[in-house]
N, C-alpha and C positions, 0 to 999 in steps of 0.2 A: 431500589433507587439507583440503580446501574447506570438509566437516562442524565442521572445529575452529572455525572462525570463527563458528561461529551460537550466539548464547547465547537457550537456549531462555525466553520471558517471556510468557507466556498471562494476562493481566491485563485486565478491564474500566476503560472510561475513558470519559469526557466527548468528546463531538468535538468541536472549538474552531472547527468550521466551522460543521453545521450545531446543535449542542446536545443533540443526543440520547445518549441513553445505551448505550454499546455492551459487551456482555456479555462474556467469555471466550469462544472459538473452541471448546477440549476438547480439537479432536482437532491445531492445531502452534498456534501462538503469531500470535497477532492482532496486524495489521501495519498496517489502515485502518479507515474507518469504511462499513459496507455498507451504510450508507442512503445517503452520498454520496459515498463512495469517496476521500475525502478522509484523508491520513496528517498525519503531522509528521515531520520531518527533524529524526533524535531520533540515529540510527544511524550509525555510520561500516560496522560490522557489523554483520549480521542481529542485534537485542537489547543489542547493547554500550552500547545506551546514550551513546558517549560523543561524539556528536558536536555540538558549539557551535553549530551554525545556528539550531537550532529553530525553521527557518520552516516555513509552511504547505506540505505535497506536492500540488500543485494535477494530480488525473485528465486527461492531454492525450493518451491513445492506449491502444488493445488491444494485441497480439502474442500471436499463436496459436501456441503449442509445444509440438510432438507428445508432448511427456513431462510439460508442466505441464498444459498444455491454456490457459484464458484467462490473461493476463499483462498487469497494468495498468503502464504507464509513467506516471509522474509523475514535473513540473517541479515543482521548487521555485520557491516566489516571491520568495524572500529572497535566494539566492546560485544560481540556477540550474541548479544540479545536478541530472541526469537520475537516478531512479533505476525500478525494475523491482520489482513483487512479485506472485505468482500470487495470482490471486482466490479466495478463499473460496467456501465453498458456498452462505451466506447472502447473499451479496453483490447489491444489485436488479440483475437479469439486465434490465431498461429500460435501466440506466443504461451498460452493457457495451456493448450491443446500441449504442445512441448513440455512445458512444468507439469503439465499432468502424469507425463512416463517415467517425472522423478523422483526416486522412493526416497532419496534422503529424509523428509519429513512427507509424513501422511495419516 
């Protein structure tokens, strides 16, 4: 029952990192920002919204998974917490391709 935990939120926003403007996704609910791949740690759960850190999700590693396919791992900068979310299809494939060479988490 994993599906229960995701509360679906397809919303455009401001990236707090680099300032561009990031559109709704269409096809699941928009997680980073794909110019820099940069999130916020906003979630306890996929969309819940409710989690109090709201630090910056700073892109520190790939992970390749046969059923997601690219999977970015981001550290938080705030409270350190590892989190995972599959990359979009807009997402700079430069910028993958780079976190790909870095072993910190893999």
């Amino acid at each position: 029952m994993e599906d229960s935990l995701f509360t679906k939120i397809d919303e455009e926003f401001i990236c707090e990192n680099c300032g561009k403007k990031v559109e709704k996704l269409g096809y699941t609910c928009r997680n980073h920002c794909p110019y820099c791949l940069h999130s916020k740690h906003v979630d306890i759960n996929p969309g819940d919204r409710n989690e109090n850190c709201h630090g910056m999700l700073v892109p520190i590693g790939i992970e390749i998974n046969p059923k997601k396919g690219y999977v970015i791992v981001f550290k938080c900068k705030k409270c350190g917490m590892i989190r995972k979310n599959k990359a979009a299809n807009d997402d700079d494939m430069d910028l993958i391709i780079k976190l790909s060479a870095n072993n910190e988490i893999i």
